[in-house]
N, C-alpha and C positions, 0 to 999 in steps of 0.2 A: 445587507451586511456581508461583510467578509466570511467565506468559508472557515469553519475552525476557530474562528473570536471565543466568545462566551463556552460554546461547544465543547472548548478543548477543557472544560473544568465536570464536565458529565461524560469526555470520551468512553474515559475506561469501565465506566460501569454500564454502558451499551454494546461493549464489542464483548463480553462474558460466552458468547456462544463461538468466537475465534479459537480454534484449535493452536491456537500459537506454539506450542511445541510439535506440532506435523511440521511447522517451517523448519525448526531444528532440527528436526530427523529428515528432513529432505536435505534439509543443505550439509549433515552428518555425514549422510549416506555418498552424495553430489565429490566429497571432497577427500574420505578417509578419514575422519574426523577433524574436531575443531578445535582439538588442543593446539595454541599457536599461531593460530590463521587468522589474518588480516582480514578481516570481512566489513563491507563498507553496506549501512541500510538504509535504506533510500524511500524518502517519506516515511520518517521514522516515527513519525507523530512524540508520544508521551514517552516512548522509550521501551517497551516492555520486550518488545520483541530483541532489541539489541541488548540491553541487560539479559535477558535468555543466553541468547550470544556468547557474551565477557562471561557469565557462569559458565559456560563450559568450556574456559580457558581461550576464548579468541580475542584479538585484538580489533577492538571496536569503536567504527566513526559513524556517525546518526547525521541524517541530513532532513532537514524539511524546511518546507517555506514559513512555516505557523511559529510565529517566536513565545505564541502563548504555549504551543505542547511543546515548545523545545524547554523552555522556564519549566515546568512540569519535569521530562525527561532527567532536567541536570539537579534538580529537585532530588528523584527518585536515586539517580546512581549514588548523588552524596548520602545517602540513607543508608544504601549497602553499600556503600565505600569499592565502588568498583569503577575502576577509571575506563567510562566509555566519553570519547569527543564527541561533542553534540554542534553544529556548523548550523547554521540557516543560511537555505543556498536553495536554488530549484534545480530539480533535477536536470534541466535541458539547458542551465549553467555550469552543470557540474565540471570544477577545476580546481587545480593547487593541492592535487591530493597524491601521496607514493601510491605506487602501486600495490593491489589488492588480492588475491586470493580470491575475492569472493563478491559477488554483488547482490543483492535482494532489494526485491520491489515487493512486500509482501500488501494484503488486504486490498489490491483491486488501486491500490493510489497510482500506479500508470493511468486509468483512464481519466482524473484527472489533466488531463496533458490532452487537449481535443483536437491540437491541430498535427496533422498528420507529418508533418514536417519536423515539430518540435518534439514527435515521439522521434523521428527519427536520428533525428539531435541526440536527444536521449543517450540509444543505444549506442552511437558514435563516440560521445561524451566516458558513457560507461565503458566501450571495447579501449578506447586508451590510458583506461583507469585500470583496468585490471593486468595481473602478469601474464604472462603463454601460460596458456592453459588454465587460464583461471573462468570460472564457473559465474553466470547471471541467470537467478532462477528469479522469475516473476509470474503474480498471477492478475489475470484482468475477466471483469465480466463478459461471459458469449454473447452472442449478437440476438440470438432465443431471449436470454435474459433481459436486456436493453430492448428490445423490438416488441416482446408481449408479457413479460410480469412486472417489469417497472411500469407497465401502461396501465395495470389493472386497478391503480390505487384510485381513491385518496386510500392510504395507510393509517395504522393509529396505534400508540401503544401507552398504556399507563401500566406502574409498577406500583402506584401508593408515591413514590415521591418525586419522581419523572414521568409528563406525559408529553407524547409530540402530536400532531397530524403532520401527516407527509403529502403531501400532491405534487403530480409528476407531470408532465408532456413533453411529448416526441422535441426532441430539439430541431435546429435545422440543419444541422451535418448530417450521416448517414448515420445510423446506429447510436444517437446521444440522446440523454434525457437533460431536463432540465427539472430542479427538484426546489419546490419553497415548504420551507417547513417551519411551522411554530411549534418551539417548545416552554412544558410551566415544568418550571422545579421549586417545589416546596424550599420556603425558607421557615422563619420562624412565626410563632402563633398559626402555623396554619393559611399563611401567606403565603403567594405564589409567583415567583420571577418569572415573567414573559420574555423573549426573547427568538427570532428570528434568525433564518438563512437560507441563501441561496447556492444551492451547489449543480453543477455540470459536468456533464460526464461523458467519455465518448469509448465507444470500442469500434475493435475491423474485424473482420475477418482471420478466420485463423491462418489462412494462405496470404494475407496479407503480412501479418504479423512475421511470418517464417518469411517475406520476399524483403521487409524491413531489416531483419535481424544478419540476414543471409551477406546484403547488401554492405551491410557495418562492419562483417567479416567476421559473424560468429558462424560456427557449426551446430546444427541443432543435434540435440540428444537425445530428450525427450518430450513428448508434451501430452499431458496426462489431463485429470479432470475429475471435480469434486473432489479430493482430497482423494481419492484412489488411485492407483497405478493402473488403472484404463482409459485408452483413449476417447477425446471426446465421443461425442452420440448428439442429434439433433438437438434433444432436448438438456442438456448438460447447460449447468449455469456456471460454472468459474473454470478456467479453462488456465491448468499452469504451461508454463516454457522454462526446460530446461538447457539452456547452451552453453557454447564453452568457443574461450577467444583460442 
């Protein structure tokens, strides 16, 4: 099954532990604020992150591949009547868009993208999207994380009306997992919808990642880790980049 199918109707109540507004205060911080500012989010999934966004006055366009979290997303903004563009597009298509202020790849969706080429795409795609001086902040799992906690599973979580197993193994690129997971969510009577997926994931190197970026012709700024203003550490699992065209 398709990454993100069925998924995208339980996203939001799995990702509750996302700090989602750290990303607002980094990219606050990253720009002077966001009153005004054209900010493009990339793998925007359900939207929450880019309605964060358009709340604090920015001009805002959502991209993903999932036209099920995109129906979700345009869902949610007509709710709060807050005009963000929602596009289904992949990232390492990304085109037809004015230039930006701002880019975000938030929750680790770059490592989706496994072939090292089409991350490079990517950034390429992103640096002619954005204005001089405009800011791409993203963050992707360390090579620690991918190489020895994603290997420890099978995983399992039950909450009373969502339960999954996760089982994981080393993919065949360097640093990638391959992840099949069954989920049951309670429907009515105390019945339970099964449902499937297969997702893939890859990360590099953080000296890779800066020889990529470098190459696209962004300048790096900073690159931090864990949601603090410290730089990686062996054992550090999410590893942000901050750069600027």
């Amino acid at each position: 099954m398709k990454a993100y199918s069925d998924f995208a109707a339980i996203y939001d109540e799995l990702m509750t532990d996302i700090p989602y507004d750290s990303y607002v205060d980094f990219l606050d911080l990253a720009l002077g604020g966001l009153e005004g500012k054209r900010v493009l989010d990339i793998g925007c999934g359900t939207g929450l992150l880019s309605l964060k966004f358009a709340g604090h006055g920015s001009e805002v366009t959502g991209i993903d591949v999932s036209a099920n979290m995109l129906e979700m997303a345009k869902e949610r903004a007509a709710t709060l009547s807050l005009p963000v563009e929602f596009i289904q597009q992949r990232m390492e298509e990304l085109e037809g868009f004015q230039q930006f202020d701002a880019a975000i790849i938030a929750i680790d969706s770059l490592n989706y993208v496994t072939q090292q080429s089409a991350v490079e795409e990517t950034f390429r795609r992103i640096y002619a999207s954005l204005k001089k001086g405009g800011i791409l902040l993203f963050d992707v799992h360390s090579t620690y994380k991918m190489d020895e906690i994603f290997l420890e599973g099978p995983f399992t979580y039950d909450d009373g009306r969502i339960a999954y197993i996760w089982e994981t193994e080393m993919g065949e690129a360097p640093h990638s997992i391959q992840s099949e997971l069954a989920f049951f969510v309670e429907q009515e009577k105390g019945l339970y919808h099964r449902f499937n997926e297969e997702h893939e994931q890859r990360t590099f190197p953080v000296n890779e990642y800066v020889e990529m970026l470098t190459d696209a012709g962004f300048s790096i700024e900073r690159i931090f880790a864990d949601w603090e203003d410290e730089p990686p550490v062996e054992d550090s699992e999410r590893i942000f980049f901050q750069v600027r065209k």
